[in-house]
Backbone as XML, in Angstrom:
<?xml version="1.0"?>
<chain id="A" units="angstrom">
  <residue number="1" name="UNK">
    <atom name="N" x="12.716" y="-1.410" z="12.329"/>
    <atom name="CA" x="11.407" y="-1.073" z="11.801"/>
    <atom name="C" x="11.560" y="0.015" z="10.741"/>
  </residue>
  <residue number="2" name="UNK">
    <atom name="N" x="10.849" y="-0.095" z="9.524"/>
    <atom name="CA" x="10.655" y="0.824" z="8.572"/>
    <atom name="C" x="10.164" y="2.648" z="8.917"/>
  </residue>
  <residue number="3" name="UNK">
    <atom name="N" x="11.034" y="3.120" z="8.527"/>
    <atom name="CA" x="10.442" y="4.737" z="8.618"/>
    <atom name="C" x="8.738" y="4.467" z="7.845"/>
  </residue>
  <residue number="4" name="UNK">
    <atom name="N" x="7.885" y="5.438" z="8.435"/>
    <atom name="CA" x="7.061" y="5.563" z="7.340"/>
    <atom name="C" x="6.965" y="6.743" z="6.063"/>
  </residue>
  <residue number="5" name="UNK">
    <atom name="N" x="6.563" y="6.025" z="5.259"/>
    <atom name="CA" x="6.720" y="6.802" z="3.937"/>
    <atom name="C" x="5.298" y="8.264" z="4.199"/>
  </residue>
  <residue number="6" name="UNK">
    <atom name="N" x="6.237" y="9.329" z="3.411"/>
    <atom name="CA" x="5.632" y="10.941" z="3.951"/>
    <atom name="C" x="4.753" y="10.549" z="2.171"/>
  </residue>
  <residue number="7" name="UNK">
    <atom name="N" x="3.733" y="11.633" z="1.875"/>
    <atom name="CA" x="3.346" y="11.993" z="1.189"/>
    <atom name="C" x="2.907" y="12.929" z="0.699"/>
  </residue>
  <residue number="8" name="UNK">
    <atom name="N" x="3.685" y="14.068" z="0.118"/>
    <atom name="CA" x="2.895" y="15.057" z="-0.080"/>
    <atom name="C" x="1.461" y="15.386" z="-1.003"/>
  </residue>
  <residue number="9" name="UNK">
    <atom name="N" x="0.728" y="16.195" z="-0.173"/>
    <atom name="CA" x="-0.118" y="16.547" z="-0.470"/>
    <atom name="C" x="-0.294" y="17.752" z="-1.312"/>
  </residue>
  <residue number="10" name="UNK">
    <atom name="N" x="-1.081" y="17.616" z="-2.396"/>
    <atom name="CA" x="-1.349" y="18.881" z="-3.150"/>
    <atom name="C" x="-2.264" y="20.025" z="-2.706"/>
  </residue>
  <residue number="11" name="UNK">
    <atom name="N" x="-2.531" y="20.308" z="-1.257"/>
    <atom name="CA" x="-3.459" y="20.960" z="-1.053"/>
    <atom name="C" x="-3.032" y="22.299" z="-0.470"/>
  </residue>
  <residue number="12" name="UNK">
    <atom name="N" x="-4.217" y="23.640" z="-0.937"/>
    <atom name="CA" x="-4.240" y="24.678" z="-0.504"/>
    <atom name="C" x="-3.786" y="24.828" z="1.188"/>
  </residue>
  <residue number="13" name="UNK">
    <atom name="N" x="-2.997" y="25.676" z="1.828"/>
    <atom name="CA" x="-3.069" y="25.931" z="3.028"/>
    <atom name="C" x="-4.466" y="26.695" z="3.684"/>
  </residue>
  <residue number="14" name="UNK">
    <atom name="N" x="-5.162" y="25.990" z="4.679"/>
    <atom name="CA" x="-6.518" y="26.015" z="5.082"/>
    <atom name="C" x="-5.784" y="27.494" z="5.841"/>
  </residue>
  <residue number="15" name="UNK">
    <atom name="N" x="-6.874" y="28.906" z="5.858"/>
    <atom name="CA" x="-6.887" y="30.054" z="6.037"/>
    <atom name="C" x="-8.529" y="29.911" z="7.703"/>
  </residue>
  <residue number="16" name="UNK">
    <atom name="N" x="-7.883" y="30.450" z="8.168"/>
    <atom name="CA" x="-8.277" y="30.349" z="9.590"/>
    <atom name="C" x="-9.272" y="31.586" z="9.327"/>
  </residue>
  <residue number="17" name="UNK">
    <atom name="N" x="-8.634" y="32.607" z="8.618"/>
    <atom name="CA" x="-9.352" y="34.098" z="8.782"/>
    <atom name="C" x="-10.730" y="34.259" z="7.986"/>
  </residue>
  <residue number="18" name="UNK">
    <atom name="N" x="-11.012" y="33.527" z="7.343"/>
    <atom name="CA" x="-12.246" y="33.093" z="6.702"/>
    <atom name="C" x="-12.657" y="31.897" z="6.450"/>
  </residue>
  <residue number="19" name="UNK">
    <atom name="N" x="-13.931" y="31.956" z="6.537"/>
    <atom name="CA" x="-15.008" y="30.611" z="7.209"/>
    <atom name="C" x="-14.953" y="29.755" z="5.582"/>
  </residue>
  <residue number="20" name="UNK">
    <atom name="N" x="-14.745" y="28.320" z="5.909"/>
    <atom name="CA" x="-15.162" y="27.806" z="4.670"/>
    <atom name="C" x="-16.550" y="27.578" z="4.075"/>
  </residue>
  <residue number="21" name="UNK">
    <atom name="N" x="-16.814" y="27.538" z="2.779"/>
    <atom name="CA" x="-18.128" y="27.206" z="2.695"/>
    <atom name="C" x="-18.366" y="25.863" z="2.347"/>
  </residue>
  <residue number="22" name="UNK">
    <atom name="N" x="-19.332" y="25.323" z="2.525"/>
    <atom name="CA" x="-19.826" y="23.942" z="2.888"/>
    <atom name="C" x="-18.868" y="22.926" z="2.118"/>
  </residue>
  <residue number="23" name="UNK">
    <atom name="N" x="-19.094" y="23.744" z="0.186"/>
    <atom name="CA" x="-18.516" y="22.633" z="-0.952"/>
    <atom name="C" x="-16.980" y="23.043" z="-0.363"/>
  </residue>
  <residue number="24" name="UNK">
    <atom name="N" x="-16.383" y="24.138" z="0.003"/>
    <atom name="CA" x="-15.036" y="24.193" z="-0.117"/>
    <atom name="C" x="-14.345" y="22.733" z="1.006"/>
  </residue>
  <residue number="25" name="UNK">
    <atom name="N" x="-15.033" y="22.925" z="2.003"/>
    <atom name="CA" x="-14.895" y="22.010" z="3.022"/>
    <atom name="C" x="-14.880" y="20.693" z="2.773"/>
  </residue>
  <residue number="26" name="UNK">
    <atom name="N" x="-16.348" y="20.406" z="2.197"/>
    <atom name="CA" x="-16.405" y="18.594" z="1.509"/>
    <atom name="C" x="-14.712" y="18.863" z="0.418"/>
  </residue>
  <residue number="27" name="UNK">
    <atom name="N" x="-14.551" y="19.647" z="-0.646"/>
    <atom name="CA" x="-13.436" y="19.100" z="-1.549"/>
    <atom name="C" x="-11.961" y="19.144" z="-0.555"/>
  </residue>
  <residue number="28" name="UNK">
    <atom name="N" x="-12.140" y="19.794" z="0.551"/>
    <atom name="CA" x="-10.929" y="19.643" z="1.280"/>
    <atom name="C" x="-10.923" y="18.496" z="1.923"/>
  </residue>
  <residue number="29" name="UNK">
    <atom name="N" x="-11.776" y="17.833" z="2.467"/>
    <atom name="CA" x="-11.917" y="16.957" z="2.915"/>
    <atom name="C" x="-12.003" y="15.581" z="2.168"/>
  </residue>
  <residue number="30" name="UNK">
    <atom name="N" x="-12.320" y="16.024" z="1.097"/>
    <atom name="CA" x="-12.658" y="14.497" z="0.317"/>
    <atom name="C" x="-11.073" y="14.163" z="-0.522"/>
  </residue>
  <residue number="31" name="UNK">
    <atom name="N" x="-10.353" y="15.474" z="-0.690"/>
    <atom name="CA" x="-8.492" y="15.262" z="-1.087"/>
    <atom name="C" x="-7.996" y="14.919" z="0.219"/>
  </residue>
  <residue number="32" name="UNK">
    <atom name="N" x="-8.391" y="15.082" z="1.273"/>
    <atom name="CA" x="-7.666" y="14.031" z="2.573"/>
    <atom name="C" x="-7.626" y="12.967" z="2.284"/>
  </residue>
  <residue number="33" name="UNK">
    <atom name="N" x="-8.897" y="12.233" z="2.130"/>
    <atom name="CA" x="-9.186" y="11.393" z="2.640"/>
    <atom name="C" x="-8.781" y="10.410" z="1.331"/>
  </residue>
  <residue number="34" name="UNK">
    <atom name="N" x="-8.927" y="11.178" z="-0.102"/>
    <atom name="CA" x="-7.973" y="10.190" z="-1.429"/>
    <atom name="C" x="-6.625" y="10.193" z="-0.942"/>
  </residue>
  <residue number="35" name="UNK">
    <atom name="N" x="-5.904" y="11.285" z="-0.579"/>
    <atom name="CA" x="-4.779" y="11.091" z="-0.255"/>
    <atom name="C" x="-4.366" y="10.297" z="1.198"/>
  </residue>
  <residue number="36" name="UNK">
    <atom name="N" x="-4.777" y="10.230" z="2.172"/>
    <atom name="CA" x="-4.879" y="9.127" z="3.336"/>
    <atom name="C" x="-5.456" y="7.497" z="2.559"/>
  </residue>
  <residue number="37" name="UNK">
    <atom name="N" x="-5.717" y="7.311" z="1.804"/>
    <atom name="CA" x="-6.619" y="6.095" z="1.315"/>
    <atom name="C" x="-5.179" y="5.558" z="0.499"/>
  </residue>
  <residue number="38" name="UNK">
    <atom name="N" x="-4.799" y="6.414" z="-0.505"/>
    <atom name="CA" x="-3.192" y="6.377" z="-1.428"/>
    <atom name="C" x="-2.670" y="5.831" z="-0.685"/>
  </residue>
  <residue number="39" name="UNK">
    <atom name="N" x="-2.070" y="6.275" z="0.515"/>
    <atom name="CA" x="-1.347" y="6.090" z="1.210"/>
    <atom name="C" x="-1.407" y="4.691" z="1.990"/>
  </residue>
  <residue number="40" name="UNK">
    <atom name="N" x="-2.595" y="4.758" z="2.227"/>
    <atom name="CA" x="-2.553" y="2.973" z="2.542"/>
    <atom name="C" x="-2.432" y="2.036" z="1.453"/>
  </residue>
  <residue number="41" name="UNK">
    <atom name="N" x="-2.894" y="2.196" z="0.463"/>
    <atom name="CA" x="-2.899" y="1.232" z="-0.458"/>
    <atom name="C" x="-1.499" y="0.805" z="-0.783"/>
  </residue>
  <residue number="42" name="UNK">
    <atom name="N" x="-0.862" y="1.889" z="-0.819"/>
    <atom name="CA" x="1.003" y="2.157" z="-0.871"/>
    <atom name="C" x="1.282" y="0.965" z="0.406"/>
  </residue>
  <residue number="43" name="UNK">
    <atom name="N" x="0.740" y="1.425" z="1.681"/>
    <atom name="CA" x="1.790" y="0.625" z="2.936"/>
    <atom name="C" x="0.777" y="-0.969" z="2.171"/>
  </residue>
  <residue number="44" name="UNK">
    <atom name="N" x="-0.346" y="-1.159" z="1.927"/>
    <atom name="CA" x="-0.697" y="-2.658" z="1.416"/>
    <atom name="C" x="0.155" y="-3.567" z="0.538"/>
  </residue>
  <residue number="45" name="UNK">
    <atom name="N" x="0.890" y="-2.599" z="-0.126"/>
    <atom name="CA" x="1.533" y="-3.138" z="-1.463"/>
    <atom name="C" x="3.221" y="-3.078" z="-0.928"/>
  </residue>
  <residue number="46" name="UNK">
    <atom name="N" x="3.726" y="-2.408" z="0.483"/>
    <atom name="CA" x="4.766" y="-2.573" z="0.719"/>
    <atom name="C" x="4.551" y="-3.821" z="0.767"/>
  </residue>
  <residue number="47" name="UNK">
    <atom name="N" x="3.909" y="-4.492" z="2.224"/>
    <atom name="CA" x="3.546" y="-5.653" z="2.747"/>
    <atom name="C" x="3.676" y="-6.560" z="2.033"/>
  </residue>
  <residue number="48" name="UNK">
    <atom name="N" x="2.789" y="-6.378" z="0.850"/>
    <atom name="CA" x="2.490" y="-7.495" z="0.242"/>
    <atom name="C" x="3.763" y="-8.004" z="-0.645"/>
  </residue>
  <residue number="49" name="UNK">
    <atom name="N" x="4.711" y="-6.997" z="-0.551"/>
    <atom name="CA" x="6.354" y="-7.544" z="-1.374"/>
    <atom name="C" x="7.299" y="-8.003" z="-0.498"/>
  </residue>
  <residue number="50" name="UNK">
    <atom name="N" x="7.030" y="-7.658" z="1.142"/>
    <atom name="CA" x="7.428" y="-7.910" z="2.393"/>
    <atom name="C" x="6.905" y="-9.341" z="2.292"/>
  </residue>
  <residue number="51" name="UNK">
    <atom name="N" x="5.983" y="-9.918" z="2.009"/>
    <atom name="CA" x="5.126" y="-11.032" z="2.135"/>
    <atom name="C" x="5.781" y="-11.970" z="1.455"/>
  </residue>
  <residue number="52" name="UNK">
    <atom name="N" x="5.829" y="-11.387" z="-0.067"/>
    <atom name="CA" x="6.792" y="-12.421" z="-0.875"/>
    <atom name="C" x="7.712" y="-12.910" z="-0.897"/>
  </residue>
  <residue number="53" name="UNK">
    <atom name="N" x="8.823" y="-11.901" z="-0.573"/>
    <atom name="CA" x="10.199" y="-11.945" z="0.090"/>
    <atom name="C" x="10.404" y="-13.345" z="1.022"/>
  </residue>
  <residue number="54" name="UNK">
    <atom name="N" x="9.457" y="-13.120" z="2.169"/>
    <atom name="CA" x="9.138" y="-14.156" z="3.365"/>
    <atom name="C" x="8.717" y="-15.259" z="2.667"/>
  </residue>
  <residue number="55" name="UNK">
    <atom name="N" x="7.997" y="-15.473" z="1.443"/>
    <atom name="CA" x="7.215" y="-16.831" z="1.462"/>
    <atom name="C" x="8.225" y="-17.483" z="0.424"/>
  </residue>
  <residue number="56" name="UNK">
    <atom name="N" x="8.560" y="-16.397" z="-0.370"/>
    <atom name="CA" x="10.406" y="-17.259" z="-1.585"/>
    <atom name="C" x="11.195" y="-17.781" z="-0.138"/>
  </residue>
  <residue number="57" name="UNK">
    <atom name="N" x="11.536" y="-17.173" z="0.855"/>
    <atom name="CA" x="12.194" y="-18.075" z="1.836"/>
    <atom name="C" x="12.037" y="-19.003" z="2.400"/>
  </residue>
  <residue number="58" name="UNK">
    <atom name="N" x="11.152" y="-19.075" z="2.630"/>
    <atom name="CA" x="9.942" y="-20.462" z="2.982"/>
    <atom name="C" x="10.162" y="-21.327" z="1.912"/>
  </residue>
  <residue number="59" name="UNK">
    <atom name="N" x="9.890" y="-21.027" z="0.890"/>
    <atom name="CA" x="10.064" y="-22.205" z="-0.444"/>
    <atom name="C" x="11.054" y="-22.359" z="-0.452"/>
  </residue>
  <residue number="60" name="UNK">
    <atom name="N" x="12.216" y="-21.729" z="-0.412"/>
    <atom name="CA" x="13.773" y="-22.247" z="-0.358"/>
    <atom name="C" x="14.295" y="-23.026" z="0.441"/>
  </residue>
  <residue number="61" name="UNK">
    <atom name="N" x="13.832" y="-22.910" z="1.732"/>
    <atom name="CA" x="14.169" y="-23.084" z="2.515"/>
    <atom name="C" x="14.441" y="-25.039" z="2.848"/>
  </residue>
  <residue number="62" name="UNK">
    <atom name="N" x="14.094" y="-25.854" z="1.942"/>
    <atom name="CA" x="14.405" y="-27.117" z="1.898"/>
    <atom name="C" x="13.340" y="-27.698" z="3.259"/>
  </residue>
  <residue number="63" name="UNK">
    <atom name="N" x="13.850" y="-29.068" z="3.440"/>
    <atom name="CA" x="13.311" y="-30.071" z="4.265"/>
    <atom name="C" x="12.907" y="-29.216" z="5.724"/>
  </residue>
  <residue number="64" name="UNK">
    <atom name="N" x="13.100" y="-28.220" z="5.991"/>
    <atom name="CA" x="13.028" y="-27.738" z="7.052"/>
    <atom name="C" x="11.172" y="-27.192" z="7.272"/>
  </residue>
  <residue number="65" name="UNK">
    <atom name="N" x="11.007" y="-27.091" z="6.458"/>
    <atom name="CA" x="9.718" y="-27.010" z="6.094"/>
    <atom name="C" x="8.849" y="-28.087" z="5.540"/>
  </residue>
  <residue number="66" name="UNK">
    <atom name="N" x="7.617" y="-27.994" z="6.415"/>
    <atom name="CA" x="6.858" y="-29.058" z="4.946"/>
    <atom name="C" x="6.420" y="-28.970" z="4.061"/>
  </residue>
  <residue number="67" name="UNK">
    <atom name="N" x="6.683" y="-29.932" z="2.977"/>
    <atom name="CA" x="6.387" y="-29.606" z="1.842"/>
    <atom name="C" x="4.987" y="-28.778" z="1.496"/>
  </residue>
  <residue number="68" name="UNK">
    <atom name="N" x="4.092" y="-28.956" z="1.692"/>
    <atom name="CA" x="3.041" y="-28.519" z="1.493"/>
    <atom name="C" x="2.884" y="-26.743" z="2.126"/>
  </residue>
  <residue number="69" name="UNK">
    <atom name="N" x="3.630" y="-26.569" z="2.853"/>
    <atom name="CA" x="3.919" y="-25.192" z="2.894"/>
    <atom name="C" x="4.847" y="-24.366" z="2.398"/>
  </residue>
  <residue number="70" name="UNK">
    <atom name="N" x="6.122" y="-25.116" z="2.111"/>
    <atom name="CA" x="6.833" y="-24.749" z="0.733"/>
    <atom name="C" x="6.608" y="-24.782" z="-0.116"/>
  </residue>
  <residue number="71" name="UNK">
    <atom name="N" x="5.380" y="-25.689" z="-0.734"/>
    <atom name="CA" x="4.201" y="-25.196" z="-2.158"/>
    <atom name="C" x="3.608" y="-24.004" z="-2.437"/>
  </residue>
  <residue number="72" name="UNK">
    <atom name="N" x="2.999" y="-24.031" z="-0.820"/>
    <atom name="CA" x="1.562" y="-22.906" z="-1.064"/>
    <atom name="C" x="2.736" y="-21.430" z="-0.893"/>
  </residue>
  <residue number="73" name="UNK">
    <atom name="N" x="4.202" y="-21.377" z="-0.387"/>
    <atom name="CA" x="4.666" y="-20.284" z="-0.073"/>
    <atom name="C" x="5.106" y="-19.671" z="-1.493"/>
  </residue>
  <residue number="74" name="UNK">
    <atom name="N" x="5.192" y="-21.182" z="-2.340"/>
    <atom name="CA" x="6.117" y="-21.017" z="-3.918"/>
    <atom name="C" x="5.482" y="-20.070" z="-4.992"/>
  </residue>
  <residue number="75" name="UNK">
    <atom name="N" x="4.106" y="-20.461" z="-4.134"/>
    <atom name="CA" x="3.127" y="-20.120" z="-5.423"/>
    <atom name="C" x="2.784" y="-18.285" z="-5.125"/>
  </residue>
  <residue number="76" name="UNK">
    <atom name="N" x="2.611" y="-18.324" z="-3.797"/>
    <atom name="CA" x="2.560" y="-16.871" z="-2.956"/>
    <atom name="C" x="3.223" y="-16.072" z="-3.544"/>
  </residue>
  <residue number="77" name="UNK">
    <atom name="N" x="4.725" y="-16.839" z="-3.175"/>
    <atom name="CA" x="6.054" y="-15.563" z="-3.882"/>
    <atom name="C" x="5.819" y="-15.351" z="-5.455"/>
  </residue>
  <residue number="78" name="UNK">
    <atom name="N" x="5.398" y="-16.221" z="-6.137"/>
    <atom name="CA" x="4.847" y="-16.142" z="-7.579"/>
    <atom name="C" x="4.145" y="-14.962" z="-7.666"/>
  </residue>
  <residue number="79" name="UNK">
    <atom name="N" x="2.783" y="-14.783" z="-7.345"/>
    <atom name="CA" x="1.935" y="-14.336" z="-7.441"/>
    <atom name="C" x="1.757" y="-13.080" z="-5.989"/>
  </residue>
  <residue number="80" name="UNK">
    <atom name="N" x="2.338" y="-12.976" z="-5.363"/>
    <atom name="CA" x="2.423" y="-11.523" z="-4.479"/>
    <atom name="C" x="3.032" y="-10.686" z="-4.930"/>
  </residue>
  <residue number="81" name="UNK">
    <atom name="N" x="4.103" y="-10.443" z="-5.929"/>
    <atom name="CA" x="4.744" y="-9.531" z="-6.533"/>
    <atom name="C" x="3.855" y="-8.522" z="-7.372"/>
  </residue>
  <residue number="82" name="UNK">
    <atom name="N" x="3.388" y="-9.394" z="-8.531"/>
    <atom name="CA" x="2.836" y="-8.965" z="-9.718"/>
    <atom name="C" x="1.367" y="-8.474" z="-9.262"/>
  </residue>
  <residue number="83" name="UNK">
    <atom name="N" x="0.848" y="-8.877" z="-8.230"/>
    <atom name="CA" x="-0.517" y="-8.787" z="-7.482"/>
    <atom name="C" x="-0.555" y="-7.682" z="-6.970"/>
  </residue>
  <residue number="84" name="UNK">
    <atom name="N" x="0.705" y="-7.440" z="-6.206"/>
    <atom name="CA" x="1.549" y="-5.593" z="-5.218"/>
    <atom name="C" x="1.496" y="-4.808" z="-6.769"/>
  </residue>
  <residue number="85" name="UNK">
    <atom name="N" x="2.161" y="-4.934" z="-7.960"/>
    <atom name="CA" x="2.325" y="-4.481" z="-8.743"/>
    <atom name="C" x="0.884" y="-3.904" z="-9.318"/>
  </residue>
  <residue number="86" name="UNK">
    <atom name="N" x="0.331" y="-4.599" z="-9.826"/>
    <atom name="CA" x="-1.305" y="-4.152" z="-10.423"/>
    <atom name="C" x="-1.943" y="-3.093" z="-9.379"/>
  </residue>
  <residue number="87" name="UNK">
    <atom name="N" x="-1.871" y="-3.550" z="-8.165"/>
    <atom name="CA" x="-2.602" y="-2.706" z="-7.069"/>
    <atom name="C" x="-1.888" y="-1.234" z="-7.138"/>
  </residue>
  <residue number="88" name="UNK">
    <atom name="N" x="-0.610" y="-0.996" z="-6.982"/>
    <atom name="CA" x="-0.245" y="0.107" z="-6.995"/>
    <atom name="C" x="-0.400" y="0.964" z="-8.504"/>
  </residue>
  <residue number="89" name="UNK">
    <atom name="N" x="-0.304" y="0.224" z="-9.198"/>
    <atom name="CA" x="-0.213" y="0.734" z="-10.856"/>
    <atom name="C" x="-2.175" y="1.247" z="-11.114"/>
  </residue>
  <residue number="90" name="UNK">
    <atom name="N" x="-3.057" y="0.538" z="-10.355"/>
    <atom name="CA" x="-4.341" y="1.112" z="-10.331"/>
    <atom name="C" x="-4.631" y="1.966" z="-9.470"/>
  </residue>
  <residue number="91" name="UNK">
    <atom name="N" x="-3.626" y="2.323" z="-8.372"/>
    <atom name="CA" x="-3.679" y="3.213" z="-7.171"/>
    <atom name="C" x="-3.219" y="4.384" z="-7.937"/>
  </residue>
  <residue number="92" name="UNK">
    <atom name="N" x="-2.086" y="4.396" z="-8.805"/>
    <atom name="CA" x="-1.645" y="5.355" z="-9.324"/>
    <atom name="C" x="-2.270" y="6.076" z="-10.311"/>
  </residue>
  <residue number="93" name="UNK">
    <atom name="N" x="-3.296" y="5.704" z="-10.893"/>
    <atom name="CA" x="-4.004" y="5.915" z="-12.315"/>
    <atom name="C" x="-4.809" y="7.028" z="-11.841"/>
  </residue>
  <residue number="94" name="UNK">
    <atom name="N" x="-5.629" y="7.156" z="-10.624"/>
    <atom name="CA" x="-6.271" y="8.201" z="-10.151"/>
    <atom name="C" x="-5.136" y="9.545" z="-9.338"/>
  </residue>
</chain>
């Protein structure tokens, strides 16, 4: 099984000794939650090259398969790469 991927975060260390105020709280909270959101979109786009990998094998894979699922896998591995690709490349832009 895959380690999971760490991410650092750009955020201030939260100070215990004084109270946050409301906005400080929402912007701490709302850089969690972009950065927890990143982060999935990242493990979506592992998958989805994990996916391709699996479905080019499937298409290779000759008579052992039926044809019609060595089609739809051909076209998968086609198009799951470049699909992982766009997603992360628009994940990254923000």
């Amino acid at each position: 099984m895959d380690k999971p991927v760490l991410t650092v975060v750009d955020s201030p260390v939260y100070d215990l000794s004084k109270p946050e105020t409301p906005s400080e709280r929402i912007r701490r909270l709302q850089a969690n939650a972009h950065a927890l959101a990143h982060e999935q979109v990242l493990g979506l786009t592992t998958m989805m090259d994990q996916l391709a990998e699996m479905a080019g094998e499937i298409a290779g894979g000759g008579e052992a398969y039926p044809v019609g699922v060595r089609e739809i896998c051909e076209r998968m591995a086609e198009e799951m790469g470049p699909r992982a690709a766009t997603i992360r490349a628009l994940a990254d832009r923000d």
